[in-house]
ZAMARGU-4260 file (C-alpha; in steps of 0.2 Angstrom, whole numbers, plus 5000, padded with zeros to 4 digits):
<rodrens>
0) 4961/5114/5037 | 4969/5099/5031 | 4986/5107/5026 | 4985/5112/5047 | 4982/5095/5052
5) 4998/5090/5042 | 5007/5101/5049 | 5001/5102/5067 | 5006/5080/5066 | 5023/5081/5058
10) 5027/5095/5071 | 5025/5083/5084 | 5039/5069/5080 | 5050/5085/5078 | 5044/5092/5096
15) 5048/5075/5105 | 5065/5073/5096 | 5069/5090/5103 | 5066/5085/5122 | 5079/5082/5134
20) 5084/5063/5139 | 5073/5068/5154 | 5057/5060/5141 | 5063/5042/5143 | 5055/5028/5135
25) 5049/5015/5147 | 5061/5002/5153 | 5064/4984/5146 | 5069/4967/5153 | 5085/4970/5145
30) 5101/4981/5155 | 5099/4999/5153 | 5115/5011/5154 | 5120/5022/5168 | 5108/5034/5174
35) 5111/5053/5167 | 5109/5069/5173 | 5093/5070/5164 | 5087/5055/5172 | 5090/5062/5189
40) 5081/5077/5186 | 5065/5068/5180 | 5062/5052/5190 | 5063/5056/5211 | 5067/5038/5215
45) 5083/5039/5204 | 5099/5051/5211 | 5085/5061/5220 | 5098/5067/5236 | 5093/5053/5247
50) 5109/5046/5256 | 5117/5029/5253 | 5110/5015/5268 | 5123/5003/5271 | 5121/4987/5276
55) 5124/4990/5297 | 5109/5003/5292 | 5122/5018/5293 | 5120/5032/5284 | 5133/5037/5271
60) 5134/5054/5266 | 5139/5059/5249 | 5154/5062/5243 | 5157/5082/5237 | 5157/5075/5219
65) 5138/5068/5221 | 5133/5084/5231 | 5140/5095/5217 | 5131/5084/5204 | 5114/5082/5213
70) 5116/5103/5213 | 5117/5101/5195 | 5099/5091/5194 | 5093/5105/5203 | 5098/5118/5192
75) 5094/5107/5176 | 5074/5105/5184 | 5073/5125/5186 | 5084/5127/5168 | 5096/5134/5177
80) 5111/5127/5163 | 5125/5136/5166 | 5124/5133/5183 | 5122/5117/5180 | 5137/5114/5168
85) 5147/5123/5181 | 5141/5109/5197 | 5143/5095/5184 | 5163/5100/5180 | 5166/5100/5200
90) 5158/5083/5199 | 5171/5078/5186 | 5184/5088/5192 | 5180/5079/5210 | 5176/5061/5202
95) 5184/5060/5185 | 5179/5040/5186 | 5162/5043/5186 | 5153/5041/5170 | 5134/5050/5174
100) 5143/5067/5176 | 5153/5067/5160 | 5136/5063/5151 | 5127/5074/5161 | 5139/5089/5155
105) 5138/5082/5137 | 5119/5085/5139 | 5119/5100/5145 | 5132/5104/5130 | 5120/5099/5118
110) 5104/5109/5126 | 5114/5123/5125 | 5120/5120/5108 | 5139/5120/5112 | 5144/5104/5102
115) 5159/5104/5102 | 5161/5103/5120 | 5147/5091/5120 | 5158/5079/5109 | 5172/5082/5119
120) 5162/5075/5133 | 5154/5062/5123 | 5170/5056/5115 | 5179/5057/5132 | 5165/5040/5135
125) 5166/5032/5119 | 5185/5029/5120 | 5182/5021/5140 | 5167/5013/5134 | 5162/5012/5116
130) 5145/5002/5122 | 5141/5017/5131 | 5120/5019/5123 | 5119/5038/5131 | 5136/5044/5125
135) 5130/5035/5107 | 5113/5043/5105 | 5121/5059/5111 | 5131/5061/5097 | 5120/5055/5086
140) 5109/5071/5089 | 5124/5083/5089 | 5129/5078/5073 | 5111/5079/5067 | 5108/5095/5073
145) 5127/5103/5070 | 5123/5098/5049 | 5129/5080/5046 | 5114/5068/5045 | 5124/5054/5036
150) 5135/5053/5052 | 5123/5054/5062 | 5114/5040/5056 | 5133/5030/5058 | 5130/5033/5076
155) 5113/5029/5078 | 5117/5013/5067 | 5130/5009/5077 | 5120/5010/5092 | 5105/4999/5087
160) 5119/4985/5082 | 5125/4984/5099 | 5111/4987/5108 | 5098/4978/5099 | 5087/4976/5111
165) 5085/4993/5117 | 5070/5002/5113 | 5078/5020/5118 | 5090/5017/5104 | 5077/5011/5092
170) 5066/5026/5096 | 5082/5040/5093 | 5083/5029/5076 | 5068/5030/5070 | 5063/5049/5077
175) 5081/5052/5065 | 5072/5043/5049 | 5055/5054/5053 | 5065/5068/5051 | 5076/5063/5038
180) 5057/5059/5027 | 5062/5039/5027 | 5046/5031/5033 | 5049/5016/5029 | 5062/5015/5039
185) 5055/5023/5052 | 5040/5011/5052 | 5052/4995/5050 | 5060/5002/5069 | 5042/5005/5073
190) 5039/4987/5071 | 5054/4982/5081 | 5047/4992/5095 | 5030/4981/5096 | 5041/4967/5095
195) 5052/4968/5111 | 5037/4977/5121 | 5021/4971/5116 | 5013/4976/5130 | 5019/4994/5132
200) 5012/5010/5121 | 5029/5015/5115 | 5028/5003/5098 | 5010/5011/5094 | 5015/5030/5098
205) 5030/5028/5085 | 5019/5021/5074 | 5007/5035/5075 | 5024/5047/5074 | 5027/5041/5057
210) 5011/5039/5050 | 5006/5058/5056 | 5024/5063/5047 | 5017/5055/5030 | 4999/5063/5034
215) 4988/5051/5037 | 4977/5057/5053 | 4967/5040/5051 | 4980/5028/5056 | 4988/5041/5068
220) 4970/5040/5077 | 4970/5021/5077 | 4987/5021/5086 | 4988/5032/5097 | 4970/5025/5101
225) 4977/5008/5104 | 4992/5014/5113 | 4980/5023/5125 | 4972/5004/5127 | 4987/4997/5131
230) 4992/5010/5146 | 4977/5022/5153 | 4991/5033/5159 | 5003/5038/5143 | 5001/5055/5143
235) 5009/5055/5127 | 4995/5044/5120 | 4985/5055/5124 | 4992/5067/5119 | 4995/5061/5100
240) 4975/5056/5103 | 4973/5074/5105 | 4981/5080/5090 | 4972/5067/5076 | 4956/5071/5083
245) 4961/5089/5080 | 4965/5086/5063 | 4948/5079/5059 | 4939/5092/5067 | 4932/5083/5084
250) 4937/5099/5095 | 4928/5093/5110 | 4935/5076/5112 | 4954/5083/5108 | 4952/5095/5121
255) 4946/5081/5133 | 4962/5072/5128 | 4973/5088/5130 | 4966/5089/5147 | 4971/5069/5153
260) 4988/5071/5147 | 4991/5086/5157 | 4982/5076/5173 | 4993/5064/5169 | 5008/5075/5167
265) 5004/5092/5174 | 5016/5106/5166 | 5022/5097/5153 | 5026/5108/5142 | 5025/5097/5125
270) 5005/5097/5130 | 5005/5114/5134 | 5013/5118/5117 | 5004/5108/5108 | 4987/5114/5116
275) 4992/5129/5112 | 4995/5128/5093 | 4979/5117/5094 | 4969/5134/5102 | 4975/5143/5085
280) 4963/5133/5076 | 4947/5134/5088 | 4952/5153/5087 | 4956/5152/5104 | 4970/5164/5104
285) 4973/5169/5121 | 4973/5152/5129 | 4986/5148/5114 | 4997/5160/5120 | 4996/5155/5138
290) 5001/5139/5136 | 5014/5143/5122 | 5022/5154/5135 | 5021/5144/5147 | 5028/5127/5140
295) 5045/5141/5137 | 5047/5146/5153 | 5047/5126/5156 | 5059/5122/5143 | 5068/5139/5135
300) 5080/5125/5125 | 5068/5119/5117 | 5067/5129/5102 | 5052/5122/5092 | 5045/5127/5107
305) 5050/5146/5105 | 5047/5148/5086 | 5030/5140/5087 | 5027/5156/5101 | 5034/5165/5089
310) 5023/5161/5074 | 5010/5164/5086 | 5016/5183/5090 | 5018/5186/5071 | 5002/5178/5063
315) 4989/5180/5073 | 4975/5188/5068 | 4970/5194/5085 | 4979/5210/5084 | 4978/5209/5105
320) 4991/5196/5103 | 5002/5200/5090 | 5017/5209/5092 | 5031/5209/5082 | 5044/5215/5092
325) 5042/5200/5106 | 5039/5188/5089 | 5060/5193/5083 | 5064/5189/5099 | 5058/5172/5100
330) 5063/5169/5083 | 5080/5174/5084 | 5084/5161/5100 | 5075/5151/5091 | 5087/5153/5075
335) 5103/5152/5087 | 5098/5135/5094 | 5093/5128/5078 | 5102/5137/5063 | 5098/5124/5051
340) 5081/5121/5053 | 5068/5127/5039 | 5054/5125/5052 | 5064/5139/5062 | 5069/5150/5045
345) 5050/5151/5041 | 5044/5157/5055 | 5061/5170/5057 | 5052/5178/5042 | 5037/5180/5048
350) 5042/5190/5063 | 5054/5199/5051 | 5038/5205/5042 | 5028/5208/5055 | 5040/5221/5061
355) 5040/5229/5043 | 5056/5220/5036 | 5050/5212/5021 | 5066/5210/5012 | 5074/5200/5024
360) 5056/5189/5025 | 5058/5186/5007 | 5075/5181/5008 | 5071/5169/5022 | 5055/5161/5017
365) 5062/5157/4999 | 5076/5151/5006 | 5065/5138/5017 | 5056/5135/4999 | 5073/5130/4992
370) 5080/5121/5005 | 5071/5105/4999 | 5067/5096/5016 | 5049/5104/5021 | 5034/5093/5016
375) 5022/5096/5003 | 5009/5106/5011 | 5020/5116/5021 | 5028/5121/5005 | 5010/5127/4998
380) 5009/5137/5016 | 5025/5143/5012 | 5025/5149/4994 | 5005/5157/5001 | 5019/5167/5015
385) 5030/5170/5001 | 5017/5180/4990 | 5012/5191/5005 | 5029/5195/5009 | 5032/5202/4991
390) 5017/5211/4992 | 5023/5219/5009 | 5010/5214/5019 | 5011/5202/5034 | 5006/5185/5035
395) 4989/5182/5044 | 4988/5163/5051 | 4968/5163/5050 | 4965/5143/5051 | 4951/5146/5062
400) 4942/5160/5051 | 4943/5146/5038 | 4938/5132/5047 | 4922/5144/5051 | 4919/5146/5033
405) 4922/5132/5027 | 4907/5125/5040 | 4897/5139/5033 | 4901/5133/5015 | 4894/5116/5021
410) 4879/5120/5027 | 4876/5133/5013 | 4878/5121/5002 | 4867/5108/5011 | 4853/5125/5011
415) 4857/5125/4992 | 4852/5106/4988 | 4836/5107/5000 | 4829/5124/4991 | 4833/5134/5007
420) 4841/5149/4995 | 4840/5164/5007 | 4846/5154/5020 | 4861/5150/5008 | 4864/5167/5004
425) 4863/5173/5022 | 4879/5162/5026 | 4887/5163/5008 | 4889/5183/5014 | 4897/5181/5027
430) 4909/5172/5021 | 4912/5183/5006 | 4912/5196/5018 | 4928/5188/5028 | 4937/5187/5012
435) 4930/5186/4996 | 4946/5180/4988 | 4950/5166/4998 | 4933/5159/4997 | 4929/5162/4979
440) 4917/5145/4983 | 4907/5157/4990 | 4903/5169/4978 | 4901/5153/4964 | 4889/5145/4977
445) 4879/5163/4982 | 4878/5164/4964 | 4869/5147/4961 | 4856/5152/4974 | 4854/5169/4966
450) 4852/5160/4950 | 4840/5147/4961 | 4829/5163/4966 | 4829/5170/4948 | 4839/5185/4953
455) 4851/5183/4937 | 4859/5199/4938 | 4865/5197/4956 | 4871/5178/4950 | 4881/5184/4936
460) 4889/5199/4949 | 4894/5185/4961 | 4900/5171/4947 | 4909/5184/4940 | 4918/5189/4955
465) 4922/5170/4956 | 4927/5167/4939 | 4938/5184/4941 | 4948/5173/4956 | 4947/5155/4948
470) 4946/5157/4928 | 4946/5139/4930 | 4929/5139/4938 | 4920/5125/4928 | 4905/5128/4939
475) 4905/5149/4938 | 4905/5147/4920 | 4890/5135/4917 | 4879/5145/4928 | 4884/5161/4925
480) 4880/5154/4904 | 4864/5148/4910 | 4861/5165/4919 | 4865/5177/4903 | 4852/5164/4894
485) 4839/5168/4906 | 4841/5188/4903 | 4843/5183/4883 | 4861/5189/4883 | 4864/5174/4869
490) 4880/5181/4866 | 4887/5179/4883 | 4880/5164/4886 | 4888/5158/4872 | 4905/5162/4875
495) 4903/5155/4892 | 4899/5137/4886 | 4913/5137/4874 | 4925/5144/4889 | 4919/5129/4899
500) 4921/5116/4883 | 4939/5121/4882 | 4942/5117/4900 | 4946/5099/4906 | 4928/5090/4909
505) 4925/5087/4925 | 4908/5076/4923 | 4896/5087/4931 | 4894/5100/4918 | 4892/5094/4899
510) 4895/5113/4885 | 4891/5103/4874 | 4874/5098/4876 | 4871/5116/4882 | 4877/5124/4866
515) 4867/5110/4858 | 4851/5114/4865 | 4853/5134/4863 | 4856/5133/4846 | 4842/5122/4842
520) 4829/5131/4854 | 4834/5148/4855 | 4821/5161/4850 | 4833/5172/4844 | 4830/5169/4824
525) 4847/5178/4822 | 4857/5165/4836 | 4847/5149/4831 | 4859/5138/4819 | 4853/5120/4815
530) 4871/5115/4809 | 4880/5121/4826 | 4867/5113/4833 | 4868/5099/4825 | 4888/5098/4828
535) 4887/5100/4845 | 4873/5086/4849 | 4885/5073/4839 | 4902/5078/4848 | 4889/5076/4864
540) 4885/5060/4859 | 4900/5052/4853 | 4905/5055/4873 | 4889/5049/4881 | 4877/5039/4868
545) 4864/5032/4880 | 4864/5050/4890 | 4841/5052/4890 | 4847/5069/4892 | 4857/5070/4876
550) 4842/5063/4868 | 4828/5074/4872 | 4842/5087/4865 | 4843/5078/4850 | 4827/5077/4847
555) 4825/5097/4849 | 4840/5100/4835 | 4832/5088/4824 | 4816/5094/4824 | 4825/5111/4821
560) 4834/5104/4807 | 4816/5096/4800 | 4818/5079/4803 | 4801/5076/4812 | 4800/5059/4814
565) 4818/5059/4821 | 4813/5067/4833 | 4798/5059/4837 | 4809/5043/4838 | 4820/5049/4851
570) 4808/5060/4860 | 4796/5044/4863 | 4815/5034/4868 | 4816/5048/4881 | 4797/5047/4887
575) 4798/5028/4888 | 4813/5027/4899 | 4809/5022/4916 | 4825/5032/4923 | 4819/5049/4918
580) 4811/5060/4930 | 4791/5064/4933 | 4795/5082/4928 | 4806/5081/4913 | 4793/5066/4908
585) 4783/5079/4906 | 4791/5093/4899 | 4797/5079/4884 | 4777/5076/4882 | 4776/5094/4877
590) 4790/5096/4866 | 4784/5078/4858 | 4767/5087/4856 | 4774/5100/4846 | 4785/5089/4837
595) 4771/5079/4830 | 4762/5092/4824 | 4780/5097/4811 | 4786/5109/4824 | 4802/5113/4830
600) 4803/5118/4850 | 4806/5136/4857 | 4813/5139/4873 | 4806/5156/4876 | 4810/5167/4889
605) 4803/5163/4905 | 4789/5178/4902 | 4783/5169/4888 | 4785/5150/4895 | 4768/5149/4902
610) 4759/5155/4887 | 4769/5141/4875 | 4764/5126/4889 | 4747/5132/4888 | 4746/5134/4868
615) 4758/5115/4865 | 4742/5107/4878 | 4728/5115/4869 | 4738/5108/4852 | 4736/5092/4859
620) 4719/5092/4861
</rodrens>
């Protein structure tokens, strides 16, 4: 769950960075460049076709230049590109002079990833105008995206220096540093933001961009939450609401948030997008796929967009939505608009897989492992794809199956704690029945309550099974140990405690107070040895000498060993404690009993237990 919510964050920055200039940040007090093409196409009172008013209220039409450019717009809006490059080189070709349709060609370069038309274009403005903030940013990105990051950060440097006060510039910085992992540097531009606009949401949401690229869902929630106090209608503060309270598992508020941003902004395909791979992990997999689709047919350039549908179309469990055929497809114009991207090479191999090609979703996915620029828990996710793909098998994204087991492992583990076994049990086996391997905490927990019930041979099955996944299972071991005791299997139990001791101690289970006690107590004449015993109590000790339960051990392996009144001694140290339990008061009274009368305590099997309290009481008489 958590590895999702990581990942689900850190996609975000990535998704906004990928957005045309049509996403602009809000306006400051400060002089803003010349409108672009993206501009027009997203704000109606800017370039929106209306004719020029002169002063004498005459209408001017407009030139053949403008015409051709505001056809442009209109095929930009319906991603209509090509057509759209075409109106804007008759707008230059018209109106050389005019900057807003060289950058407007240079944008549509860059969404169709032909660069080095783009920097022609750009370039073309830089040497009129090397001021010019669109042309900068611009190629900025280009040389991002094209495989240079250091000069790209030249020339989003360059356009922070002399534009300091504009937050778009800032922004296409610090989205740069996200992606490049420098959040400190990131954060620092962040800051800047707040500075110049105090009042406005955009300082908060980069904030909560960076903070959800370095994982931390907390402070992601606390920004975005204050960003939404600072403006009602940022759907993009919403939005970023939405996917924190994802992570932390409040579905029902996420989807309200989901559902303002898209009021706010209706068909906006980051939300939808976003929605979508958020319905992945509700297991809401239609929906997911209706809005992944749709946010494409919005924005086909926007690749992230494309290889998130198409890790959809490989991964989803719901075999009614996977197809691996329509998954290659996505992933390959994914891959042609964004050939250097790991996030687009992982998911390349999983639609490579799921059409049977495991070889080439080996090659891809360990070359996303050795790439070096994916996050942590995406590398874990990725090394986890890795291993199915040598395996030939297809990856499965099942992040709702688990979050549903991992809700059953709570409350079966709550059922443990409250003595509600069978109802433990009932949910531990539906979980094992999802998967036992994944979740070998089940079949440790479905041990416990079988041991809890007294059912040792279906407890050691299960803890077996468990210690079979995890060898490391501290907790499999102690009670399967404690199970093979109760069915007299010494030697088992034995070698379970001394598995555990050689493991690294992890406070809740103490070998060597068990192997103490079993040596001292056991009424096997031929397991019992006074000296082991002995050896272990001391190493117990030596770790925790003030432990009342180490004591009431120590008193059993002395009273093995014959020292009586030791025993005594520390038995009475145990009894006159007043942080021991009312039941295990008892139980020392017993053993005290005994003691007292120069003999040494048995624990028989549970058959015989009743018979030895009554015969110790009627000692005591």
């Amino acid at each position: 769950m958590k590895g999702w919510a990581f990942l689900l964050l850190a996609i975000l920055p990535l998704a906004f960075a990928n957005l045309s200039f049509a996403q602009t940040p809000e306006r400051n007090n400060q002089p803003e460049p010349e409108a672009t093409l993206s501009d027009a196409a997203s704000s109606p009172g800017l370039d929106s076709g209306e004719a020029v008013t002169k002063e004498n209220n005459e209408v001017e039409p407009p030139s053949s230049a403008e015409e051709a450019f505001r056809r442009a717009v209109d095929h930009a809006g319906s991603n209509e590109l090509e057509e759209a490059i075409a109106d804007c080189t008759k707008a230059i070709r018209l109106d050389p002079g005019t900057t807003k349709y060289l950058i407007g060609r240079a944008e549509l370069y860059y969404e169709t990833r032909k660069f080095d038309k783009g920097f022609e274009d750009a370039d073309k403005i830089l040497e009129a105008n090397p001021n010019d903030l669109p042309a900068r940013l611009l190629r900025g990105k280009m040389l991002e995206v094209s495989g240079d990051p250091d000069k790209a950060l030249i020339e989003f440097n360059t356009a922070v220096e002399r534009n300091p006060t504009s937050v778009q510039a800032l922004l296409e910085r610090h989205s740069y540093f996200q992606r490049q992992g420098q959040s400190d540097k990131a954060m620092a531009d962040a800051d800047r933001i707040t500075q110049l606009q105090p009042q406005s949401p955009a300082g908060y949401l980069a904030r909560a961009r960076t903070a959800a690229a370095s994982g931390d869902v907390e402070q992601v929630m606390n920004y975005a939450s204050l960003a939404v106090q600072q403006n009602p209608k940022s759907w993009d503060a919403y939005l970023m609401r939405a996917l924190s309270r994802g992570a932390t598992g409040d579905f029902a508020e996420a989807k309200e948030d989901f559902a303002a941003a898209l009021r706010l902004s209706p068909e906006n395909a980051l939300v939808l997008n976003m929605r979508g791979n958020f319905y992945i992990q509700t297991g809401e997999y239609e929906k997911s796929l209706a809005d992944m689709e749709r946010s494409v047919e919005l924005q086909p350039q926007t690749y992230v967009f494309k290889a998130n549908l198409a890790d959809l179309l490989a991964t989803c469990p719901d075999e009614r939505i996977r197809s691996g055929k329509n998954a290659s497809a996505y992933a390959a114009e994914a891959l042609r608009l964004a050939p250097n991207d790991p996030l687009v090479w992982n998911v390349y191999a999983a639609a490579a897989a799921e059409s049977g090609n495991f070889e080439e979703a080996i090659k891809w996915e360990q070359r996303v492992l050795d790439s070096g620029a994916v996050p942590l828990v995406q590398k874990g996710l990725s090394q986890e794809r890795l291993e199915a793909y040598k395996a030939k098998r297809s990856y499965r994204d099942n992040a709702a199956v688990l979050r549903q087991a991992l809700a059953k492992l709570k409350e079966a583990n709550d059922a443990i704690n409250n003595g509600h076994f069978d109802r433990a049990i009932a949910l531990l086996s539906e979980v094992i029945d999802a998967d036992p391997k994944v979740f070998s905490d089940a079949s440790t927990l479905r041990g416990i309550a079988y041991h809890r019930l007294k059912k040792y041979d279906l407890s050691i099955a299960d803890l077996s099974a468990a210690i079979e996944n995890d060898p490391h299972d501290a907790t499999a071991h102690f009670f399967r140990a404690r199970s093979f005791y109760k069915i007299q299997n010494y030697a088992r139990a034995i070698d379970d405690y001394k598995i555990l001791d050689a493991l690294p101690p992890d406070g809740s289970h103490d070998p060597l107070n068990n192997l103490a006690w079993l040596f001292a107590t056991c009424p096997d004449d031929e397991v019992r040895d006074g000296s082991k015993a002995a050896d272990y109590i001391d190493r117990a000790l030596e770790r925790r000498p003030n432990d009342l339960e180490l004591w009431d051990t120590c008193a059993a392996v002395l009273a093995e060993n014959g020292d009586f009144d030791g025993a005594i001694e520390r038995e009475n140290a145990c009894i006159d404690s007043r942080e021991i339990p009312e039941e295990q008061r008892r139980d020392c009274e017993k053993r005290l009993t005994l003691y007292k009368q120069h003999r040494p305590y048995r624990d028989e099997p549970e058959s015989t237990a009743t018979q030895l309290a009554a015969s110790a009481t009627e000692l005591g008489k």
